[in-house]
N, C-alpha and C positions, 0 to 999 in steps of 0.2 A: 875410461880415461877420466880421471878429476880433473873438474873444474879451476879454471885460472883467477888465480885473485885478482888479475884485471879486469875479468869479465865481470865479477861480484862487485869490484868497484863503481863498473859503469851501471849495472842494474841500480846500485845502491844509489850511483848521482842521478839515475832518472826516477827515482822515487822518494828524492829528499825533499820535494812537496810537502810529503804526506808525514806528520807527525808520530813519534812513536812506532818505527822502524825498527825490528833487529832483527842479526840473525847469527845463526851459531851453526858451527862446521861440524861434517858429521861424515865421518867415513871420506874424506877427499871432494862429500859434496856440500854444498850450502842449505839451510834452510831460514825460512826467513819467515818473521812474525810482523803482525801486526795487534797493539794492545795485549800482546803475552800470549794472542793465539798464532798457530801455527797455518798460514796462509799460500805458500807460494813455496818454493825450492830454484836452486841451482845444480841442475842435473848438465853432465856432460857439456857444459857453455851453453845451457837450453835455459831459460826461466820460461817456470811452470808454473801456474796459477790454478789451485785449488776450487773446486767446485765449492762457492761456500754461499747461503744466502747474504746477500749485500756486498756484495766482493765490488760491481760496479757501483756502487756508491762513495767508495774510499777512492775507487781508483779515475774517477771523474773529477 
């Protein structure tokens, strides 16, 4: 089942903190950058965060 644009909008207002946000739809799912990399996703109304070094440093 794709993901709801409501749901990407509320991911998206809880991470309007963090500067240099985006993200781009892909098959019915979301994916979401931070700085141009690819960080995180919106799978079935799940946000999924990427195993990446310093991922808790942006998201603090």
């Amino acid at each position: 089942m794709p993901s709801t644009k409501e749901y990407l909008s509320y991911i998206l207002d809880s991470l309007s903190h963090i500067e240099d946000i985006t993200y781009k739809k892909m098959m019915g799912e979301y994916l979401i950058y931070y700085n141009r990399k690819y960080v995180a996703g919106v799978f079935d109304n799940r946000f999924l965060v990427k195993d990446v070094k310093g991922i808790e440093e942006i998201t603090n």
